[in-house]
Phi, psi and omega in degrees: 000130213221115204243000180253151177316161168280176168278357149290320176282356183264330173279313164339263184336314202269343164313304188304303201293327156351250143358290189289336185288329160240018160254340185228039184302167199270006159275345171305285169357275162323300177353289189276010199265289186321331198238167151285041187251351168109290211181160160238106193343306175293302183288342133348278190290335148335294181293331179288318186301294199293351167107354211269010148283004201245340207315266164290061156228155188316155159286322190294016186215045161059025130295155193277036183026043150300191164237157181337322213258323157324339180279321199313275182328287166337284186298313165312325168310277176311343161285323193293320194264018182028058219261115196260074157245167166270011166008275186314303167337268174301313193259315193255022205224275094065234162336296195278351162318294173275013181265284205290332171210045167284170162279189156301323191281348183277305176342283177299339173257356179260304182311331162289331184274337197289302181317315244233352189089319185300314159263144174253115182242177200201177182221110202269090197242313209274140156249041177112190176288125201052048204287150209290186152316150188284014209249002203231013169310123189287313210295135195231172177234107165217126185043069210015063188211124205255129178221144193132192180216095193262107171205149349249187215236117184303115157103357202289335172299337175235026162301162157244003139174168197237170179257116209244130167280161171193135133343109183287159130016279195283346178095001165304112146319108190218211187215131189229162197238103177233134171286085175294010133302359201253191201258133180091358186220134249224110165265106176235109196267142206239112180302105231223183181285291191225101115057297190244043112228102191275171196236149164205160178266127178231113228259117166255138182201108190055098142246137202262137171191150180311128204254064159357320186138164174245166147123114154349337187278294187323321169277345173294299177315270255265345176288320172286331170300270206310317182315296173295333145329307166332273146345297205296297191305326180287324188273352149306311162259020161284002200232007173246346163300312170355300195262320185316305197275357168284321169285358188262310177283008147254317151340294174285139200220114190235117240345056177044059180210139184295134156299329162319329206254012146309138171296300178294346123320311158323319192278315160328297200277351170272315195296317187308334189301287182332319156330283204298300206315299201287346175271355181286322176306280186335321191285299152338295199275356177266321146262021137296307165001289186282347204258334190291004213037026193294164186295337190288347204304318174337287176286338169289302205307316176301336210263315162280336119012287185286266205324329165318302180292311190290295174313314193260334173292308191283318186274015136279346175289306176268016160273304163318327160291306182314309184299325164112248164263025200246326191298353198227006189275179170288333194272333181283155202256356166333287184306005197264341188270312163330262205326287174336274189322300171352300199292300180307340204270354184248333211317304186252042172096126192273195186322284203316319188301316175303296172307326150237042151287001194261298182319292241261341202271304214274318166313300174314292196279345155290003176265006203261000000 
């Protein structure tokens, strides 16, 4: 069993990283931090030209017929660059929806706009702080007209539709497809830690929509795809604080000596190496997971999940420490990865939620 990238998917990484370094540098970053826009526009079109919204999706839905694991790499990649697209949004939220249960006619008509950029779609999931169970959902569907209210919504101030969970017909939870562009539906952005991925409250009344299917396993799948997608994307900057707070701490020179050769510095920079190690192993084995369909997928995606979410809140905390007190200013780029890890760790339900799908993964299989 074999858990490392090919050597073409390893060139896929060093093409990106390329690109981003000089398209998505931390003054873009700030840009969009700094301003309403939202996203940048350009490196938007970027990320289309290179291919990497069409990457997994079939070439017959206007895609290059990669595979999950080319996402992998894309997303990590964009994670290393705090890259302020709705990337995630559209492509691994979005996207792996209709992959996993469109029909044929939703499949030819979302998936080429999706692939190609012309539409940005997003998944309309969170009803607020603590959001209930999926069998306890305020946002409802009846007689294929959607009413409710879902906040908050990653990217939903410039989607052009979502993928909405909601309470069916049948009282079944299911995933549904709505055009936010239409007639009932009402956006109001929501003020958030970090800027360039914005959040919004998104108000439905009668809205007509497209029915994906009902029954909780299909949102469990699609939760577990992003969920490792996700991963990817946390452990790219959890492994650029890293190095960020590695290079500062050869650099900063303190009764003339690098800070770095401190113990309690030193001690800083092995526990994040640690972090990082370990969600980059978890992270690996949730995509062979993913690309294999394996049975194991539950638990890898939740199990890199967790670590994911962890590794990146500590080595973006203690890249911010490793600076001293410069570390907590606006002009050092420390705080831009805090947010960022923030933002990622609630998008598809935060830790707690991951833990105890992990417990509940782990149970099922010491009970076989």
């Amino acid at each position: 069993m074999n858990f490392e990238f090919s050597e073409e998917q390893k060139m896929l990484r060093e093409q990106a990283r390329g690109y981003l370094a000089e398209h998505s540098a931390i003054p873009v970053v700030r840009k969009i931090l700094e301003s309403d826009l939202g996203f940048d526009s350009d490196l938007w079109k970027g990320t289309i030209e290179m291919g990497w919204t069409a990457a997994a999706i079939p070439e017959v839905y206007g895609g290059l017929g990669l595979s999950e694991l080319e996402l992998c790499v894309i997303a990590e990649e964009l994670g290393r660059a705090l890259a302020p697209v709705p990337f995630g949004s559209s492509i691994y939220l979005a996207s792996q929806a209709l992959l996993l249960a469109g029909s044929e006619d939703q499949k030819m008509h979302w998936l080429p706009k999706l692939a190609s950029g012309e539409v940005i779609g997003t998944l309309a999931m969170a009803e607020g702080a603590g959001s209930p169970a999926l069998d306890l959902l305020d946002t409802r569907v009846r007689n294929g007209k959607l009413n409710g209210i879902k906040t908050p919504v990653m990217d939903a101030v410039h989607a052009d539709m979502a993928i909405v969970i909601a309470l069916g017909d049948s009282g079944e939870p299911g995933l549904y497809i709505a055009d936010l562009t239409g007639d009932g539906v009402q956006r109001k952005h929501l003020s958030s830690l970090d800027e360039s991925r914005p959040q919004a409250a998104i108000t439905f009344s009668d809205v007509k929509v497209e029915s994906l299917g009902e029954g909780k396993k299909q949102i469990h799948d699609l939760l577990n795809r992003a969920a490792v997608l996700f991963s990817f994307e946390q452990l790219g900057g959890a492994q650029r604080a890293l190095e960020i707070a590695l290079e500062y701490a050869k650099d900063r020179f303190a009764f003339g000596r690098q800070i770095g050769s401190f113990q309690a510095v030193k001690h800083k920079l092995a526990d994040m190496f640690a972090s990082v190690e370990i969600c980059k192993a978890n992270c690996y084995y949730a995509a062979w997971a993913l690309s294999t369909n394996s049975d194991d997928l539950p638990l890898a995606a939740a199990t890199a999940r967790v670590s994911a979410i962890q590794a990146y809140y500590h080595a973006s905390k203690e890249n911010i420490q490793v600076h001293g007190g410069s570390g907590f200013t606006w002009e050092v780029d420390a705080h831009l990865f805090y947010r960022r890890a923030k933002i990622l760790s609630l998008v598809i339900g935060g830790e707690q939620r991951w833990k105890e799908l992990v417990m509940s993964e782990l149970d099922q299989v010491l009970s076989e």
